[in-house]
Every structure is written in C-alpha cells, then in structure tokens.
VEXDREN-2710 file (C-alpha; in Angstrom, 1 decimal):
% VEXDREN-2710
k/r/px/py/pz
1/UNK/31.4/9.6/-29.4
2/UNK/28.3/7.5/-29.1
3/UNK/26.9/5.1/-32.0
4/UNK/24.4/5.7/-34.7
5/UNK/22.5/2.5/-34.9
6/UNK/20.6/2.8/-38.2
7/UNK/18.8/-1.1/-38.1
8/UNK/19.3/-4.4/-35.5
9/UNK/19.5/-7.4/-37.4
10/UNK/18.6/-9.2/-34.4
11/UNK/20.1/-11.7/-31.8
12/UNK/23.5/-13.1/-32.8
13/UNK/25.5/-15.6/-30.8
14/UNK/27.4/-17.9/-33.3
15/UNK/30.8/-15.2/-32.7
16/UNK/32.0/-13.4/-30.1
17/UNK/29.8/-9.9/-29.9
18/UNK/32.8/-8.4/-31.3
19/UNK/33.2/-10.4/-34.2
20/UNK/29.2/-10.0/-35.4
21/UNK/28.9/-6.1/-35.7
22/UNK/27.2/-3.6/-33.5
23/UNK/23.5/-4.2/-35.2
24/UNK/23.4/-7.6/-33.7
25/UNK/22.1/-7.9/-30.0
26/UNK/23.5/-10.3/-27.7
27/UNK/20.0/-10.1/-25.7
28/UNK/16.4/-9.0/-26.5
29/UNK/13.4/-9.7/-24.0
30/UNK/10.2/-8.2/-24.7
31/UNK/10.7/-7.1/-27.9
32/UNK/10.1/-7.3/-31.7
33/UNK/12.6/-6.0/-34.9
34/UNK/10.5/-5.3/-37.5
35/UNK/11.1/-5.8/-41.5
36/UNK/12.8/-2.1/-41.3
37/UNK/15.2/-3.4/-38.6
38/UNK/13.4/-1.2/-35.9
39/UNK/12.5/-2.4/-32.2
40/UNK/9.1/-2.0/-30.7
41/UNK/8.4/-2.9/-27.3
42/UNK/6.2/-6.3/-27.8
43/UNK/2.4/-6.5/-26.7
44/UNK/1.2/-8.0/-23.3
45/UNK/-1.0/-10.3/-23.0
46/UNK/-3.8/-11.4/-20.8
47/UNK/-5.5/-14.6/-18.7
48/UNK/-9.1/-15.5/-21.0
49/UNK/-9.4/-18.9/-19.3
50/UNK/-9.2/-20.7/-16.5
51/UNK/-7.8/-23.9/-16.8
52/UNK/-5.3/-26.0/-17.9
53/UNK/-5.7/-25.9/-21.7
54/UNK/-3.4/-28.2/-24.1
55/UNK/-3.4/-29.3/-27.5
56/UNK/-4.5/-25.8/-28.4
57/UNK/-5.7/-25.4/-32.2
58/UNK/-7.8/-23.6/-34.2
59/UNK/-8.8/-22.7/-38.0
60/UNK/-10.9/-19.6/-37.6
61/UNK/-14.2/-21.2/-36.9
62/UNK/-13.6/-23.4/-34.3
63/UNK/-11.3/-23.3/-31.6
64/UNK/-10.4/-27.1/-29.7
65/UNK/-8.4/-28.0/-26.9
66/UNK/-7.3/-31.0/-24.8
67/UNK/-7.8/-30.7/-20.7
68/UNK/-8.2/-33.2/-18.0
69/UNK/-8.9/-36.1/-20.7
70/UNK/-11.4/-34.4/-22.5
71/UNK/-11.5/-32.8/-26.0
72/UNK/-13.2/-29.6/-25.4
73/UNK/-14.4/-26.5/-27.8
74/UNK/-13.8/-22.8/-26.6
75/UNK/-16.6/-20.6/-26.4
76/UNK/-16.6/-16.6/-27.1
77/UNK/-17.2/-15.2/-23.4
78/UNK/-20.7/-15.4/-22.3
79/UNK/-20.3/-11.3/-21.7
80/UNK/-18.3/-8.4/-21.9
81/UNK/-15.4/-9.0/-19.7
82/UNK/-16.0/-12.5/-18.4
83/UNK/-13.9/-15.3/-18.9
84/UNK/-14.1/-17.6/-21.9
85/UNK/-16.3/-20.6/-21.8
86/UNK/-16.0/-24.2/-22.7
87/UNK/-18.2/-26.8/-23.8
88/UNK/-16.9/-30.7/-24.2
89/UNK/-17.5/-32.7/-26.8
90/UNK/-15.6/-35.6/-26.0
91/UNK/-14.7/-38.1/-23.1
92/UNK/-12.4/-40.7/-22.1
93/UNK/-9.5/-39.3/-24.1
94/UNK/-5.4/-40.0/-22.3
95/UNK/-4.0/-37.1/-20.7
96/UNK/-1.0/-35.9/-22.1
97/UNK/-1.5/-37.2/-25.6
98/UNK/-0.5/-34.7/-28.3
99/UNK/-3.8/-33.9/-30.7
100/UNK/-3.5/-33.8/-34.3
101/UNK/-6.4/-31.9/-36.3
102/UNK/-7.7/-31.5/-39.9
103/UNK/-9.8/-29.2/-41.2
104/UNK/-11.7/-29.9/-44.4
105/UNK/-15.0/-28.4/-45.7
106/UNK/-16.7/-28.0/-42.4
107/UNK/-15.7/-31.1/-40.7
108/UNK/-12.3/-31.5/-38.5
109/UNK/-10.4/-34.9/-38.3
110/UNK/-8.4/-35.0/-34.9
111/UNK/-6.1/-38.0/-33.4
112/UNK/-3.8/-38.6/-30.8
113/UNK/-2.0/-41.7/-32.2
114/UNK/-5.0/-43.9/-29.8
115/UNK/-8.0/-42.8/-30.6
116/UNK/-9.7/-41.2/-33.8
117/UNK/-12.6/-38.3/-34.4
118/UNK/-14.7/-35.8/-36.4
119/UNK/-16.2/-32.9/-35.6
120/UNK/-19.2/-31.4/-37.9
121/UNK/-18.7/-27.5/-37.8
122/UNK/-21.5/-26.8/-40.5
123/UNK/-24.3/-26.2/-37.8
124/UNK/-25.1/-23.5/-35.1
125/UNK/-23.1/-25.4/-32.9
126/UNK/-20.0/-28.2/-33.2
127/UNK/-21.5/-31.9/-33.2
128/UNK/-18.6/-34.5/-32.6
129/UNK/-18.7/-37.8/-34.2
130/UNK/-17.1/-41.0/-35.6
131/UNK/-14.3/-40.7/-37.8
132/UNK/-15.2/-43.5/-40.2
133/UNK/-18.0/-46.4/-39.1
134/UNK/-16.7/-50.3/-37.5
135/UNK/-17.8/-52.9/-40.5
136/UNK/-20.6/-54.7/-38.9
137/UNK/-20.2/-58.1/-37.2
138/UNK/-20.4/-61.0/-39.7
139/UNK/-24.6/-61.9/-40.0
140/UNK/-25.5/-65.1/-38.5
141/UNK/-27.0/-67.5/-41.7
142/UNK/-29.5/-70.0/-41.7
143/UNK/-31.3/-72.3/-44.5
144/UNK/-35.0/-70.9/-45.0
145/UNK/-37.5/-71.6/-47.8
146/UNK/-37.4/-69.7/-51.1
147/UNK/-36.4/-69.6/-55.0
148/UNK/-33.0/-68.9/-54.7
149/UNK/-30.5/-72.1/-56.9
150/UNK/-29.3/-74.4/-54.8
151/UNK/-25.7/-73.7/-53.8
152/UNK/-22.9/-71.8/-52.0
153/UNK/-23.8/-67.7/-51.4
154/UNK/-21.7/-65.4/-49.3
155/UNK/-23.4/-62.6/-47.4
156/UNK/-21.9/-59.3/-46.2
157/UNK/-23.2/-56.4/-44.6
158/UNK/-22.3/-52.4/-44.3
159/UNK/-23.6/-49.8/-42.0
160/UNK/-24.7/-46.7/-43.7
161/UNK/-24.1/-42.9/-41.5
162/UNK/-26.7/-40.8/-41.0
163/UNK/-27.7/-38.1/-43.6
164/UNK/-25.8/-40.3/-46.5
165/UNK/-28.4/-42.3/-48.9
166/UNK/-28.9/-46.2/-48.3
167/UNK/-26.9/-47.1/-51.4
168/UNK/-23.0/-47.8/-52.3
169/UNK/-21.3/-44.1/-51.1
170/UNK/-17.6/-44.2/-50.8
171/UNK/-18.1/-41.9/-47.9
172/UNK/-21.3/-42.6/-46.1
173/UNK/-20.5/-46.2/-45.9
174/UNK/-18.7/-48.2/-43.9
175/UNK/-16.4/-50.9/-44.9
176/UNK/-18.0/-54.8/-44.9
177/UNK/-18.5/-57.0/-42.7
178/UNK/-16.5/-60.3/-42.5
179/UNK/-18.2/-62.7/-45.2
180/UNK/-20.4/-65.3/-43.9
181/UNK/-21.0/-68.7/-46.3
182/UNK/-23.9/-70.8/-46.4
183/UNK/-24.6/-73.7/-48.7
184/UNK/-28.7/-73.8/-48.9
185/UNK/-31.0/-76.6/-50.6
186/UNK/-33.7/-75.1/-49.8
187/UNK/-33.9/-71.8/-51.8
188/UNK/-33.8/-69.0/-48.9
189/UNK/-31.7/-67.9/-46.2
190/UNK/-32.7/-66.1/-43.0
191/UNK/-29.8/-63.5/-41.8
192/UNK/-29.9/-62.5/-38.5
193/UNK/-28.3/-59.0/-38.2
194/UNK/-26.7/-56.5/-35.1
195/UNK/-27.3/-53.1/-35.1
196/UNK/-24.7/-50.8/-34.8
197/UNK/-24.4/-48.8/-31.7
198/UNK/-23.1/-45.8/-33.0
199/UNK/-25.7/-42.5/-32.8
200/UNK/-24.7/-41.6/-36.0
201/UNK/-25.7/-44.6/-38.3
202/UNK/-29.2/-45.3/-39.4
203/UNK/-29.2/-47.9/-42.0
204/UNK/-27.7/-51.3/-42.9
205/UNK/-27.0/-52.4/-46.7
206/UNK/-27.4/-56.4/-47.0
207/UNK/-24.9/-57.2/-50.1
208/UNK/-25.0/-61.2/-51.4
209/UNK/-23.1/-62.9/-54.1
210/UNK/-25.1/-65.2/-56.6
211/UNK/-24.7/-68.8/-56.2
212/UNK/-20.7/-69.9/-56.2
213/UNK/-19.8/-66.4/-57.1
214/UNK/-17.7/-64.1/-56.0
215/UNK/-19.2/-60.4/-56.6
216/UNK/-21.0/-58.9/-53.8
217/UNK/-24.5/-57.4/-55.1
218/UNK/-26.6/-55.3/-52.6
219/UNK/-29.9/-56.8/-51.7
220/UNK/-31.5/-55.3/-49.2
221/UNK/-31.8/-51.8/-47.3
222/UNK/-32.3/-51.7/-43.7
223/UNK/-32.9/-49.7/-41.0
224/UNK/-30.2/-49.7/-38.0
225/UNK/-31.8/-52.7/-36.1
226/UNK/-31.2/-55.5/-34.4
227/UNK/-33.6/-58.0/-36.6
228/UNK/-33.9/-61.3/-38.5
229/UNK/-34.1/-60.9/-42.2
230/UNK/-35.0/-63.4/-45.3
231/UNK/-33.8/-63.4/-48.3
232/UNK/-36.0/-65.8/-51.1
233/UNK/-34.5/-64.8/-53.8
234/UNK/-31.5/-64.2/-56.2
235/UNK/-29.7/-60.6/-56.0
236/UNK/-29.9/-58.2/-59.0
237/UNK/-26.5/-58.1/-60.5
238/UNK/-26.9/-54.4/-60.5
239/UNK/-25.6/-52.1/-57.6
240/UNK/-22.1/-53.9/-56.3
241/UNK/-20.1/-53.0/-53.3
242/UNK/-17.7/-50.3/-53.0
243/UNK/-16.3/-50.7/-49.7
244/UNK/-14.8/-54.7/-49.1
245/UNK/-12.2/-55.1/-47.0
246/UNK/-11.6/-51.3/-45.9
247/UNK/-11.8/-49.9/-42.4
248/UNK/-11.9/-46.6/-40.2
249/UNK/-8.5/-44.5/-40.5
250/UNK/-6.0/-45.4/-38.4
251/UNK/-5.2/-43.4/-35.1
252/UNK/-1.8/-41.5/-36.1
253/UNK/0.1/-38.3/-34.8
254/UNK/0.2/-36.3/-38.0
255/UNK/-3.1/-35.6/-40.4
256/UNK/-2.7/-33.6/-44.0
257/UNK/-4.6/-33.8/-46.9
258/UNK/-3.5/-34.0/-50.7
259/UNK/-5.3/-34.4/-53.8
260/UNK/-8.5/-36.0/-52.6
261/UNK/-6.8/-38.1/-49.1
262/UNK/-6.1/-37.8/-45.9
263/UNK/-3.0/-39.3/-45.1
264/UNK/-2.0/-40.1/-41.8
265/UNK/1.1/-41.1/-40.4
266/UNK/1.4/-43.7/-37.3
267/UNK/4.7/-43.2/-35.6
268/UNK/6.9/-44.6/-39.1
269/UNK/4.0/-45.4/-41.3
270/UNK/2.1/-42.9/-43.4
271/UNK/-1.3/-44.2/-44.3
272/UNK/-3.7/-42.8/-46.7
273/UNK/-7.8/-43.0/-47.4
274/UNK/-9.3/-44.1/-50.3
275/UNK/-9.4/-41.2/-53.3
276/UNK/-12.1/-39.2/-51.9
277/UNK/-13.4/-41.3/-49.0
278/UNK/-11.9/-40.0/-46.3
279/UNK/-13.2/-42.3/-44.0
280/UNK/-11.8/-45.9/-45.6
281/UNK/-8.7/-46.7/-45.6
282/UNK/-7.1/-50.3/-46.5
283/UNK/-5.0/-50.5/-44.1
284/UNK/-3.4/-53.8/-45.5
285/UNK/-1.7/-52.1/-48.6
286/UNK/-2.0/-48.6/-48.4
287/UNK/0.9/-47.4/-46.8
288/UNK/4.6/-46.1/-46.9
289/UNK/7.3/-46.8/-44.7
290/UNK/9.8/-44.3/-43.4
291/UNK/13.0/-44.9/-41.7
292/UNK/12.4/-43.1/-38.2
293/UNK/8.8/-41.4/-36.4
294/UNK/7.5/-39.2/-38.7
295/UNK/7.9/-35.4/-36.9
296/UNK/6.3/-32.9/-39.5
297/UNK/3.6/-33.9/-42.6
298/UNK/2.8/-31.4/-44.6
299/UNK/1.4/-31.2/-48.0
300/UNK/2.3/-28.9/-51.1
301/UNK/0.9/-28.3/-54.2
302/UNK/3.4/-30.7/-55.7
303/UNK/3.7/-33.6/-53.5
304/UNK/3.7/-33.8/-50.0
305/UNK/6.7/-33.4/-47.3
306/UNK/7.6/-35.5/-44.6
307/UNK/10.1/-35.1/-41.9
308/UNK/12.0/-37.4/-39.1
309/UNK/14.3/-36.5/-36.7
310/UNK/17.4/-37.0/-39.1
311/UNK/15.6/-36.0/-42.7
312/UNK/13.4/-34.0/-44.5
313/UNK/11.8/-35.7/-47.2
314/UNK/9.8/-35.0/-50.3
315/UNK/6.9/-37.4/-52.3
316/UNK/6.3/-35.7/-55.3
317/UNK/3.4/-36.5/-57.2
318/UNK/-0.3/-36.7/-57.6
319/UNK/-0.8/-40.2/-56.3
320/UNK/1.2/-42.7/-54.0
321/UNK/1.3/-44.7/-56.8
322/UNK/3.6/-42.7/-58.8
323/UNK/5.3/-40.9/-55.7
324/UNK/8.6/-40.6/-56.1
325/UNK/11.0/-39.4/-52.7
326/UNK/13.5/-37.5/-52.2
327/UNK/16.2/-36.7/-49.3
328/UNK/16.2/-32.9/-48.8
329/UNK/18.4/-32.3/-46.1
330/UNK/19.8/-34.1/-42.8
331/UNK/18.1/-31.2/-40.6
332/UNK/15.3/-33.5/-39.6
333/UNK/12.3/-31.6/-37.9
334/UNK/11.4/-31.4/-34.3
335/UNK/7.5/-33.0/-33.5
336/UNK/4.9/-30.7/-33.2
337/UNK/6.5/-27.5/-34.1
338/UNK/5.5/-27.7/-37.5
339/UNK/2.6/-24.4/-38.7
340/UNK/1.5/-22.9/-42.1
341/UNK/0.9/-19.7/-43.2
342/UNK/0.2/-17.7/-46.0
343/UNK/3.2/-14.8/-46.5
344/UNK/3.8/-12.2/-48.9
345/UNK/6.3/-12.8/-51.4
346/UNK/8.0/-10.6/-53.4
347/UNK/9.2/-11.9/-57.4
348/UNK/11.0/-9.8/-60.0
349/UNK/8.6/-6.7/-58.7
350/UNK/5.8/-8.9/-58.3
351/UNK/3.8/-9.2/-55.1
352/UNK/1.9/-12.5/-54.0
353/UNK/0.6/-14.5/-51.3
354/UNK/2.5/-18.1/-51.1
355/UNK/2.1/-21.2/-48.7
356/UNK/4.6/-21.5/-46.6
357/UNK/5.9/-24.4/-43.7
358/UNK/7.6/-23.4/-40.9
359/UNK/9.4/-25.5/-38.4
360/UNK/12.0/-26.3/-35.5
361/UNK/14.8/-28.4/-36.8
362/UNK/18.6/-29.4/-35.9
363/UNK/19.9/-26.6/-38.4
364/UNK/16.9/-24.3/-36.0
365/UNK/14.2/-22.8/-37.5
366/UNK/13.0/-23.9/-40.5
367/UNK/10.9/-22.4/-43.8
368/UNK/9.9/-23.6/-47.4
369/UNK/7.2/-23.0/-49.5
370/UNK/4.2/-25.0/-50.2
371/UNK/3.3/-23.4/-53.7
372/UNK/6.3/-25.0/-55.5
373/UNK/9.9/-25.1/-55.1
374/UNK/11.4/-27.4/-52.5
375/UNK/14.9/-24.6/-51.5
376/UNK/14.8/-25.1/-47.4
377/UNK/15.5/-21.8/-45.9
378/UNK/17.3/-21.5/-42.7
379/UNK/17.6/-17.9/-41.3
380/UNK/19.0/-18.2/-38.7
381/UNK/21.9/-20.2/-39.6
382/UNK/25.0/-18.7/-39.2
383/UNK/23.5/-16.2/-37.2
384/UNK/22.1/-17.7/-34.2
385/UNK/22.1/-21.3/-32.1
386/UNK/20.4/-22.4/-29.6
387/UNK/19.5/-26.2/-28.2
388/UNK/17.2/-28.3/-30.3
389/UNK/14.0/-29.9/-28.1
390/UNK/12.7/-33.3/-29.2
391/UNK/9.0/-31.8/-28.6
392/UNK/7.3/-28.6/-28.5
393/UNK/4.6/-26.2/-30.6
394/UNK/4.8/-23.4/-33.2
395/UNK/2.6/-20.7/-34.3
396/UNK/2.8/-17.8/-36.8
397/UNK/1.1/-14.7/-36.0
398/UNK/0.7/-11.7/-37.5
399/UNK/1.5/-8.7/-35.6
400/UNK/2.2/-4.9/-36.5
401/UNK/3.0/-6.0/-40.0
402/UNK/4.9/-8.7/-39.3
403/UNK/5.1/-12.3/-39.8
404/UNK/6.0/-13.7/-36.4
405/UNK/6.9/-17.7/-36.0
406/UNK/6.9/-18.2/-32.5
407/UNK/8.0/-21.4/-30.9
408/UNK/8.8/-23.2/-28.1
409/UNK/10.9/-26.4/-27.5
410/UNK/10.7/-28.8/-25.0
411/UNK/12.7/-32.2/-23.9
412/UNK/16.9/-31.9/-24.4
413/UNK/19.0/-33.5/-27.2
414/UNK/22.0/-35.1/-27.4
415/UNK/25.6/-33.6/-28.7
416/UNK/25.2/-34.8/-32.0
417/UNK/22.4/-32.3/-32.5
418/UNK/24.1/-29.5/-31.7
419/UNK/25.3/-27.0/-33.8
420/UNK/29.3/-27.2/-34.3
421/UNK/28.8/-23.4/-34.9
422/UNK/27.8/-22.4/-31.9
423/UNK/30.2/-19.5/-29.9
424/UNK/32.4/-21.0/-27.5
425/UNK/34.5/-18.1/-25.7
426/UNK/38.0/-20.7/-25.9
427/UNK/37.8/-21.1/-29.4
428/UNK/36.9/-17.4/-30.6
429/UNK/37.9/-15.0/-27.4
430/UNK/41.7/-14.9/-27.4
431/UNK/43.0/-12.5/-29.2
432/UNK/40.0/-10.4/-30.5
433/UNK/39.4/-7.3/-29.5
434/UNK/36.8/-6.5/-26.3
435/UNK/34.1/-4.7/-27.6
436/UNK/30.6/-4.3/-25.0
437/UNK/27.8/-6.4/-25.4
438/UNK/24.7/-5.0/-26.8
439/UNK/21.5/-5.7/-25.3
440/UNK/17.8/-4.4/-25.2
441/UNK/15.6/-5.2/-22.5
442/UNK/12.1/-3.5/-22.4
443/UNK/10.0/-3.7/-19.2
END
C-alpha cells in the first residue's frame, strides 16, 4: 500500500528520516513547496550578460554592479534578444571589495569600507558624484589696507555643490576649512583662495569672525576659482556658519537610514550624518561603538538593529542621543546576507503589508519585522541545519505567490558555530526503526 502525501513541509535533517515524518524530504533540487505544501518544479533561468558582474544591487530604478574595479550601471538590452548593456560610472575602485548602497529620494549612497559615492538617479540618465565635498585648504592671509579694527580675525572657507544656493545649506555645503589667524594694523586682509577640483562645486563661501571673536560670519560669495580676494571691511553679524568642523561620511561596509541620517558603520563603529545633512558627519563625536564588525544594519520604524557575528542588537529610539541597546539573541548575523522586503501578514483576520529583515545567522536563517516588534523568528530551527558561512548574499524574490529568501554562504566556520542539533547517525540511528528516505529531484 503506497502513501498518500497530502503536503511536504520541506527539507528536514535535524533527525533521522524516520524520526521527522514522511512529509519531510531528505532532498529537493530544483524545486519549490509552496504556502499549500505543494511542489512545483522551479523556473530556469538564463545568461543576460556577459561578464563577470559582483556587488549586484538594485532598487527598481537603477540597477549597479562591481566588475574589473569599476562601479558600473546595467542597461535594458539595446534590442530584442541581445544581451544587456553596461555603462560605467566609476573608476579606480579595489577588486573584490563588497559594495554597500543606499537609496534615498533619487540619489544612491554606495561604499566599500575605502572609498565613498553618490549617484543622481533623477535625470534621463545616472550622473555619479561626490558623496559629501573635502573642506577647502586653509586660505593663505595677508595684511592689506582697509577699515576693518585693528586686531586678531580668523578666516574660514566652505565649498558650495553645484545646484545648492551660495548661502549656509546643511546639505549643499561642505564642512570648513582649517581656520587661518591674522593679526592686521592696517584695516584689510587679502585671502588668497584654491579652488576645488571637484566637477561638481561651483562656489566658495568666505566666513570671518569680528575682531578677537570667535563666531564665524559669512562675508563673501565666490565662484569656484583659484583667486586673491580682499576683505576692507568688518563682517555683518548676520548669516553664521553651519558646517565647522564636519567632514564627508566615512567609507563603511553597512549604509541605512533612520529618522533624517544615514548611519554608517566602519568595521565596529557606527557613524551617523548630521540630522538631515546627509553629507556631514562629525566624525570626532558622532559615533557608537560595538563589540565585534558590525555584519547586518538595518533600520525599523522604532530604532534601528545591528548585528555582529555573536549578537543581534537593538537601538531603540528616535535619536542616538536617547538610544537605548539591547542584546536580542547570541545568533549573530552572517555579513552580507542581510535583504528587506515587504510581506503579507495576517492579524486576528486582518491582512497587511509589514517590513520585514531577513538574514543568515548561527541559529540559520533569520526574520523580524521592521514595523514594530523585535520577536526574531527562526524557521528553520529544529527543522533543518546546515554550515554557517562568514560571507555571502541574500535576496527575496517573489515567485508564483511566494515569498522566496534565497541565499548563499560562503567562507567555513568553526565548531562553535555549529548547531548542537544537527543529525548525527551514532547518536540517533541505533535502535530506530529503518524507514526510506524521501527525496524529490526534478530535472
């Protein structure tokens, strides 16, 4: 008499094939189980480029890629049945770096813990530039006739990007410029100024304090030259600067954004931009330490959470400043692997779309919402165990109606990582009853 196999739960391997029930599989290749506990035979799949494509990433406008130390942007195919094309934006970039992006309102932030970038997507075509703008080298100051008080003055200067207005703008402007000091009896001061050789600035703001003071007041607006400027008299005590003593983001392997920031963590150190300048950062106190690389970043409506190889953690809270953390589990997560999507979610009859993180961890994979709550879900525990990577990617895909997170693991781990759980044939075999694997393999 044969079986009636109503549903598969799916792969098992935690217990003897005996021990786990005949709607567990001890194999499945080429196949997915749908919600109903059905198998389909899984879709192929087909060569679009030809290359060798990494860093692969994409938010529904734009799609980005790393290959042969350039950051490139794939194209649709230039016709019906020919290969995809490629355009680079960007050169000089270290093979084999993992690429971070961000995207936010038409621009996407990207960094491979060396360098930093943006990319404008609001135009018929992506324009790569500058994430954040160098402060300016310190002006060179010389005494000059004029009616300025006799005394001490302190000069500073910004650079201003291109499209932003010539005054104070938290994010059109760059931090200052060292101070330079010059003590002048004569009543004027000539300021000899460098002009910036990035494409994407046009102006200079010329910022001075009064005589022995300490506030910088902006003075003068300038094109992006290379000139000699004279100042004859006293500064307005009007328009001050914004932007002293912050600099470009740091270059980090992890990018999220919460509540008006971009944070960004650098192997154990999460930085994060001013409150909506996302291109100024102070690097010299705005940060939090973690014990360990930080593996997974991810914000939530809440707080944001943060992951090593040994812990999950949580910073709830609206601002770092009133962040408090907390420990949420020892599973740690595995770099890279980390993905978001937006899943249906079913509540006392009540149908919705929530948030949701997904990742590779010790415990394997990994899920919690990003719409509130902070309950770590592990569905495969128990069930299933398999070696944990210290590297690889994830994805979620939708596909027949399912949700799908795929993901790959790469780099091997030590025994302390492994799952205690996991079927040995000495500890469960003797004495159970020999029942036939079940596997299905479609072609």
């Amino acid at each position: 008499m044969g079986n009636l196999y109503r549903e598969f739960k799916g792969l098992a391997n935690v217990l003897p094939p005996q021990r786990m029930g005949f709607s567990y599989l001890t194999e499945a290749r080429n196949v997915d189980i749908d919600d109903s506990g059905m198998i389909r035979r899984r879709a192929g799949y087909k060569k679009i480029y030809d290359g060798s494509p990494a860093c692969l990433w994409s938010d529904g406008c734009v799609c980005l890629f790393c290959e042969g130390g350039s950051l490139k942007e794939l194209l649709p195919p230039p016709a019906p049945g020919a290969p995809y094309a490629e355009r680079t934006l960007r050169q000089g970039l270290t093979s084999g770096r993992r690429m971070a992006y961000l995207s936010l309102n038409g621009t996407v932030y990207y960094s491979d813990g060396l360098i930093t970038g943006a990319i404008d997507t609001r135009g018929n075509s992506s324009i790569a530039r500058s994430w954040g703008m160098v402060p300016p080298a310190p002006p060179t100051l010389s005494a000059a006739s004029g009616n300025m008080r006799p005394g001490k003055y302190a000069i500073a200067l910004t650079y201003v990007r291109k499209g932003g207005a010539y005054s104070p703008s938290g994010g059109q402007e760059s931090g200052t410029s060292v101070l330079s000091y010059i003590e002048t009896t004569t009543g004027g001061i000539t300021a000899t100024i460098t002009a910036s050789d990035d494409p994407d600035v046009a102006g200079i703001n010329l910022y001075i304090t009064t005589v022995y003071g300490e506030t910088l007041y902006l003075a003068m607006r300038l094109p992006n030259q290379s000139i000699d400027v004279d100042l004859k008299d006293e500064p307005a005590p009007m328009l001050t600067t914004l932007t002293e003593g912050l600099k470009p983001p740091p270059a980090g392997n992890l990018l999220t954004y919460y509540r008006g920031r971009i944070y960004t963590a650098a192997y154990d150190i999460l930085y994060y931009s001013e409150p909506f300048a996302l291109e100024l950062y102070n690097k010299s106190v705005n940060w939090i330490p973690f014990n360990g690389q930080i593996t997974l970043l991810a914000a939530a409506t809440e707080g944001i959470f943060v992951g090593t190889k040994d812990e999950l953690l949580f910073l709830a809270g609206a601002t770092p400043e009133k962040f408090t953390l907390h420990r949420l589990s020892d599973c740690g997560a595995v770099a890279a692997t980390q993905t978001t999507a937006a899943v249906a979610h079913n509540s006392n009859g009540v149908s919705s779309l929530r948030r949701t993180l997904y990742w590779e961890s010790r415990r394997g994979k990994c899920s919690v919402s990003l719409d509130g709550g902070t309950e770590i879900n592990y569905p495969a525990r128990g069930v299933y165990s398999y070696p944990c990577g210290l590297t690889g990617a994830g994805i979620v895909e939708r596909r027949g109606g399912m949700n799908l997170f795929i993901s790959v693991m790469r780099g091997a781990s030590n025994a302390a990582d492994s799952d205690p759980n996991r079927y040995s044939e000495d500890i469960y075999g003797s004495g159970c009853p020999q029942l036939p694997d079940i596997s299905i393999i479609a072609s």
